[in-house]
C-alpha positions in Angstrom: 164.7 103.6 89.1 164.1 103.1 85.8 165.3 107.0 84.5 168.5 106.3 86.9 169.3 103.2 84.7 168.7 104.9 81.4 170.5 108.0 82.4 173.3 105.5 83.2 173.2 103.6 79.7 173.2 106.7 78.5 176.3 108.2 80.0 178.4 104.8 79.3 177.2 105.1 75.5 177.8 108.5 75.0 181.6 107.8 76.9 182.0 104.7 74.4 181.3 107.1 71.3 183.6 109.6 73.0 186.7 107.2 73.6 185.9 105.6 70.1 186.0 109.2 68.6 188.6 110.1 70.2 191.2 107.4 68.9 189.3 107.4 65.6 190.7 110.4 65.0 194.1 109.8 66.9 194.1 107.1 64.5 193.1 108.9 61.4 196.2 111.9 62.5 198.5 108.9 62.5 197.7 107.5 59.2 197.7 111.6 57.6 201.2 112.0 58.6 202.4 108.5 57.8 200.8 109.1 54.0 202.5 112.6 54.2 205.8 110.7 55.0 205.2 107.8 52.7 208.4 107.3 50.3 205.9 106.1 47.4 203.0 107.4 45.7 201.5 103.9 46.2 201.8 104.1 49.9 200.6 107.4 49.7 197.4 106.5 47.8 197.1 103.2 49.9 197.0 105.5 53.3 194.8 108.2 51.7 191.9 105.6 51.2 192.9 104.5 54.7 192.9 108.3 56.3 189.5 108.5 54.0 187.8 105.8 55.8 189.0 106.3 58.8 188.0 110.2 58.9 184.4 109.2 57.5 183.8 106.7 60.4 185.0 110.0 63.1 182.9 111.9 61.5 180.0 109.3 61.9 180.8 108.4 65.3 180.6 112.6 66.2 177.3 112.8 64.3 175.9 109.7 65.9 176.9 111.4 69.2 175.1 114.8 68.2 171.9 113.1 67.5 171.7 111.2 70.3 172.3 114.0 72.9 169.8 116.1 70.4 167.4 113.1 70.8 168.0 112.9 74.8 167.0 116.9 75.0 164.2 116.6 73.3 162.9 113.3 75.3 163.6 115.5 78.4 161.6 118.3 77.2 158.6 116.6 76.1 158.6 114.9 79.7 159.1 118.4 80.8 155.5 119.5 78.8 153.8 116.5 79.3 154.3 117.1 83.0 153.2 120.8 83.2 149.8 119.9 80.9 149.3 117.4 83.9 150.0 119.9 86.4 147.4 122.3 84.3 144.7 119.4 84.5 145.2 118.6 87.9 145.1 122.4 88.5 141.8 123.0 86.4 140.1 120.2 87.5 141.0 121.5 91.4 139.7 125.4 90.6 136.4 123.6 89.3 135.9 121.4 92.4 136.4 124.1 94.6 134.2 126.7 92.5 131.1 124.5 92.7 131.8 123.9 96.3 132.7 127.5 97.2 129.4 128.7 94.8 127.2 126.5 96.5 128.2 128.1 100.2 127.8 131.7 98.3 124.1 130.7 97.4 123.2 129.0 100.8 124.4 131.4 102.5 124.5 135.4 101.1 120.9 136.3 100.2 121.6 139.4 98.6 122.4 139.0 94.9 124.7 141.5 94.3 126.7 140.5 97.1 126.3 136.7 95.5 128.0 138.4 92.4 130.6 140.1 93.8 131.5 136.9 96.3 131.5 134.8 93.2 134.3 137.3 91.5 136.1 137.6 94.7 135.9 133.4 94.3 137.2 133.5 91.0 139.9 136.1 91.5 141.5 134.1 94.6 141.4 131.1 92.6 143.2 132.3 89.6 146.1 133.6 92.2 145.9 130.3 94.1 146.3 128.6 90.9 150.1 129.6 91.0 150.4 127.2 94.6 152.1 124.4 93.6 150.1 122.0 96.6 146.9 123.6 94.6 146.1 120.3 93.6 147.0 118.2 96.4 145.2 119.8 99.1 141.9 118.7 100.1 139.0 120.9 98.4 138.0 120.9 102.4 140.8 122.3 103.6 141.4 125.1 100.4 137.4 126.4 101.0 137.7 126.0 105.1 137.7 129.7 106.9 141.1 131.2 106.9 141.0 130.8 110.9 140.5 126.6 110.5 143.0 126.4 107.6 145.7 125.6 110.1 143.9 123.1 112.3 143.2 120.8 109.3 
């Protein structure tokens, strides 16, 4: 709700600094020719500090509106990082939970060492590719370490 409404202020103030560019400059046009056209060098001068200002407030009004947009892009991608190093934790702190639950089932239940070793780098493998899932972290940890056969009861 809140992004909706700033997204809105946004767009109105970013039309406002367009329409006010916009006949800043329309403005600014008008005085150039009228000094152009001026029948004395005093009007002249009086419009050229007139076209001056008003071509220095354009071109603030088009740098305000560069910044701005320059400042909304780089809001957006920050959000955009801080949500992915989120994600990352979420995901991290997910493999680990399953890898201690998964490691514990490996130790209870496969005697043989070396098969404890090469079930622990199977673990590890299918985590890493399962790290990719984007419901990773919101799945249960029972439901992610339940036999392949029970996965779709759960």
């Amino acid at each position: 709700m809140f992004m909706d409404e700033l997204d809105a202020a946004s767009r109105e103030q970013d039309e406002g600094l367009k329409r006010l560019f916009e006949a800043g400059l329309e403005l600014a046009l008008q005085v150039q020719a009228d000094a152009m056209a001026a029948d004395t060098s005093e009007a002249r001068a009086r419009l050229a500090i007139a076209f001056h200002r008003l071509s220095r407030g354009v071109r603030q009004t088009a740098a305000l509106r560069a910044k701005l947009l320059r400042d909304r892009q780089r809001a957006g991608r920050e959000a955009m990082a801080h949500a992915e190093a989120r994600r990352n934790a979420q995901v991290t702190a997910r493999k680990s939970a399953i890898s201690k639950a998964v490691e514990r089932l490996i130790e209870t239940t496969v005697d043989d060492e070396d098969e404890q070793l090469d079930a622990n780098e199977d673990l590890a493998t299918r985590l890493e590719a399962e790290s990719l899932s984007h419901d990773l972290p919101e799945l249960p940890v029972a439901v992610q370490i339940a036999p392949p056969s029970r996965r779709r009861w759960a």
